[in-house]
Structures are given as C-alpha cells and as structure tokens.
C-alpha positions as CSV (number, residue, x, y, z in Angstrom):
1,X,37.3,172.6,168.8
2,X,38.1,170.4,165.5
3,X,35.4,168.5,164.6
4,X,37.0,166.9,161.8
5,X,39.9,164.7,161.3
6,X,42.8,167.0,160.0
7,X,42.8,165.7,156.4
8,X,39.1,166.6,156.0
9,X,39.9,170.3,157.0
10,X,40.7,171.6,153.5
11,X,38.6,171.1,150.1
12,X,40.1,171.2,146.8
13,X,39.0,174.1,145.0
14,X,40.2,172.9,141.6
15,X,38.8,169.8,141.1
16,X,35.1,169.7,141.9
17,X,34.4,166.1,141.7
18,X,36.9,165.8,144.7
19,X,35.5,168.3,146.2
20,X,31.9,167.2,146.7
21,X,33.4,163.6,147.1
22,X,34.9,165.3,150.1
23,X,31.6,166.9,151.6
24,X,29.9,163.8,151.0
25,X,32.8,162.4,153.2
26,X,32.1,165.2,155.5
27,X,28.1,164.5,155.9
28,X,28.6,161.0,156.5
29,X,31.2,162.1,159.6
30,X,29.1,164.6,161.2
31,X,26.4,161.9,160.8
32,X,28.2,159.2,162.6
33,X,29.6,161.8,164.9
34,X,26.2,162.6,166.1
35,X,25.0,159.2,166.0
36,X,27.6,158.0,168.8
37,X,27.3,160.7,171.3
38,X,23.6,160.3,170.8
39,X,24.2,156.4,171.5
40,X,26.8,157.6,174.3
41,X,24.1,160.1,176.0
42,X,20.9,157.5,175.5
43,X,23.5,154.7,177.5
44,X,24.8,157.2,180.0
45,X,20.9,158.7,181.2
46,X,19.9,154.9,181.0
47,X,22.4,153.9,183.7
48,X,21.2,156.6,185.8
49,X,23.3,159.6,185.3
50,X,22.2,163.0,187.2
51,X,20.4,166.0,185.3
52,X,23.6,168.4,185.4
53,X,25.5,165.4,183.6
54,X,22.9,165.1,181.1
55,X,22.4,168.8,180.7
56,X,26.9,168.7,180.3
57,X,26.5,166.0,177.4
58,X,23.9,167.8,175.4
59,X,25.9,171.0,175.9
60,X,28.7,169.2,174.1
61,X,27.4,167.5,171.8
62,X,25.7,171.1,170.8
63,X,28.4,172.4,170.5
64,X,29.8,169.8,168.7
65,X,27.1,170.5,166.3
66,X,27.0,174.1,166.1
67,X,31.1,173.5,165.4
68,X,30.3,171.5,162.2
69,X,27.9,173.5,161.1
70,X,30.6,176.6,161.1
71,X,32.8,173.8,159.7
72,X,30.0,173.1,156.6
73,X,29.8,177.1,156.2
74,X,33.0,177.2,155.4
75,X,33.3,174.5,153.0
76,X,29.9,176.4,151.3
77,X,32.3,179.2,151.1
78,X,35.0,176.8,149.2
79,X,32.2,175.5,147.0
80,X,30.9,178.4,145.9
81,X,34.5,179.7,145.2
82,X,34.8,176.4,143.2
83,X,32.0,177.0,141.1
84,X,32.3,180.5,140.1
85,X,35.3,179.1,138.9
86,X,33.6,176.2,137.2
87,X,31.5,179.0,135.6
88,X,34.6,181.1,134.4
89,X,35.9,178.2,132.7
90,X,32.7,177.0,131.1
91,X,32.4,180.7,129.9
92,X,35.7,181.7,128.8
93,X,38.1,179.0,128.1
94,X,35.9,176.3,126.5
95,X,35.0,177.9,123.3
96,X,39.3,178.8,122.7
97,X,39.8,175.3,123.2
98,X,36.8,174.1,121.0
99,X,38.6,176.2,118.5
100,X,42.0,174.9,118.9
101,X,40.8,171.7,118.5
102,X,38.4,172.5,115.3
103,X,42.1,173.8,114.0
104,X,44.1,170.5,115.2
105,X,41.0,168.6,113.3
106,X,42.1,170.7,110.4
107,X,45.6,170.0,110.4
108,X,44.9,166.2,110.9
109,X,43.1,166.2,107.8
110,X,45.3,168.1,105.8
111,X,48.0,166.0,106.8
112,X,46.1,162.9,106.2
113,X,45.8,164.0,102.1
114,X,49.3,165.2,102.2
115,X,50.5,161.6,103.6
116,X,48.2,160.1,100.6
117,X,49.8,162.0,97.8
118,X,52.8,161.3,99.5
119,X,52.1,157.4,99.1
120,X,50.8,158.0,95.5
121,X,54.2,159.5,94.5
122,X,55.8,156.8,96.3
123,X,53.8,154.1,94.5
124,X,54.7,156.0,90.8
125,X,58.6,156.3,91.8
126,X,58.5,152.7,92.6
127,X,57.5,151.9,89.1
128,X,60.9,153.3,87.9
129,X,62.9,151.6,90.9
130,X,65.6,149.2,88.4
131,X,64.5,145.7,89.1
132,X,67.9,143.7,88.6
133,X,68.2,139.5,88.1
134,X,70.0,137.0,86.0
135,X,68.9,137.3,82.8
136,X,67.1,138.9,80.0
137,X,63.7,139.4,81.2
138,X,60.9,137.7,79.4
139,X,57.1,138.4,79.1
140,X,56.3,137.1,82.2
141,X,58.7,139.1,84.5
142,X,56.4,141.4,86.0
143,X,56.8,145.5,85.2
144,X,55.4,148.8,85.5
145,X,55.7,151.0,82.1
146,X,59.3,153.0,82.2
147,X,60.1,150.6,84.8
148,X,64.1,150.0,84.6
149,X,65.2,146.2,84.4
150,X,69.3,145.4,84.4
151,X,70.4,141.7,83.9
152,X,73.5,141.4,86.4
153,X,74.7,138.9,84.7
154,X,75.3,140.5,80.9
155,X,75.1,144.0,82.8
156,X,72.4,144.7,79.4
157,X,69.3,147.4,80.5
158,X,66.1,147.0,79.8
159,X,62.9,149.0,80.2
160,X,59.2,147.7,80.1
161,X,57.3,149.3,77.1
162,X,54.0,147.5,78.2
163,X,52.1,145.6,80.2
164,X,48.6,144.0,79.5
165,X,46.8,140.3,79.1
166,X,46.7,137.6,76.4
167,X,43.8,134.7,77.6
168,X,43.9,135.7,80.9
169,X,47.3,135.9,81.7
170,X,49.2,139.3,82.3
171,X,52.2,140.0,79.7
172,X,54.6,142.5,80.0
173,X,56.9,143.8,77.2
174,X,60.7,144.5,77.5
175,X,63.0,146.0,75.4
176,X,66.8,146.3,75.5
177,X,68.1,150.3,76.0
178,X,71.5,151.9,76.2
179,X,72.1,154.1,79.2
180,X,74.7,156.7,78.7
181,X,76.4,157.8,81.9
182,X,76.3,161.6,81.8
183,X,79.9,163.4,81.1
184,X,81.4,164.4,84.5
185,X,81.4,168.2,85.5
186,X,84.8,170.3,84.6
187,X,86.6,171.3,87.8
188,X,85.9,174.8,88.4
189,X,89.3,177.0,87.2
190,X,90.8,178.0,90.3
191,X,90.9,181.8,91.2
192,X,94.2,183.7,91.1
C-alpha cells in the first residue's frame, strides 16, 4: 500500500536541506492523513455504523499507520546515509578546499602587486610618450622630465629638462634636441 504520493517516495541523498524539507513534507502528510480518516471514522460511528465496520476502519487506518511508519524507517535509512556523508565531507574535503582557497587568496594578492607595478611602469613610460602640437612649447606647456615634445608644425623636438613652481604657479622647462634616426641594418649577404 503507498501511503505517499509518488513524488514523496524518494529523498535526496545529496542535498540535506532538501532532504529534511522533504520529511518535514512527509510529517505534515501522515499528519493530515491520519487526521481525515480519524474525522472519516468519528462521522461514520456517529451515523450509526455497526462494530465489524468500525473494527474494518481502524484496521485500515492501522495499517495505514503501521505503512508510514515502514515508509519513515526508510527515509531514517536515507538520512542517516546522507549524513555519514555530510560527515565525510566535513572531514575530508573541507580542509583541501580551505587550502585551495588560502592559495587562490595568495595568487589574488600577488597579482594585485604585480597589476600595481604594472600601473607604476605605465605611469613612468607615459612621461616619455612625445606630446606633439603647433608650436614651440613654452613654460606653461605641461611636462614630465625626459618627456618628448615635437612641434608638427616646424617638425623641431624638444624634451622637458624641468618642471617646478615660481609664486605658485607650476613651470616647466623645454629645450630644443636633435634626434638622429639610427642607420638602417645591412642586408644580411646571401649564402651561396
């Protein structure tokens, strides 16, 4: 005799929230189960039913019982199963994964300084990026010592020797430099 509806018949043995979600379920059935033939039998003796029908009813209805209660040993069975394994993982797998993560945690911080050195060596190439406009530049056209500064217009280079403040006010210092392109590479002879 199935005392349950057919998807209450199986607990999940891997996920133990669901599974006690699904015994609570299972209480709360049996419960109501035995509430309405108790109703059913209290209805049926009031409206004057004979001893052998009452005696049939409470037959049933214990058996019903005596069904769920095989049904509850069971699902003990399951829940026990679940937490041995519960137990296992607590025991076993936890601590590896507390130490893979104490190693991500490590890799995330060394990454962390490696991407701020990398944005320190950005911010000290940038100072030698070639800034380009028309015109010579004067003491207020903002540089970074070393930094490159070509006038498109004359095509002249120029490179900022300094940088500082006169009353408040920064002033940078250009001068004019002569870039030599470097002399090309022979051809390699070609082999015989």
């Amino acid at each position: 005799m199935n005392v349950f509806p057919e998807d209450m018949n199986r607990v999940d043995t891997t996920d133990a929230v669901a599974a006690i979600r699904q015994l609570e379920n299972y209480i709360r059935y049996i419960r109501e189960r035995v509430e309405f033939s108790a109703n059913s039998l209290v209805k049926t003796v009031s409206s004057s039913m004979t001893t052998a029908e009452v005696v049939q009813r409470l037959t049933d209805m214990e058996q019903r019982v005596a069904s769920a209660l095989s049904t509850i040993a069971t699902y003990s069975g399951s829940i026990n199963t679940l937490q041995t394994a519960v137990n296992t993982i607590n025991n076993t797998d936890l601590p590896g994964i507390r130490t893979d993560i104490s190693g991500l945690n490590g890799s995330v911080d060394d990454l962390g300084e490696r991407v701020s050195d990398l944005e320190t060596q950005v911010g000290t190439l940038m100072a030698y990026v070639p800034a380009a406009d028309e015109g010579a530049p004067g003491t207020t056209t903002e540089g970074t010592p070393g930094q490159i500064y070509r006038d498109i217009l004359t095509g002249k280079v120029y490179i900022c020797t300094g940088a500082g403040e006169i009353d408040g006010e920064p002033v940078y210092i250009w001068r004019e430099i002569t870039l030599t392109e470097p002399e090309p590479e022979p051809d390699p002879e070609p082999e015989p």
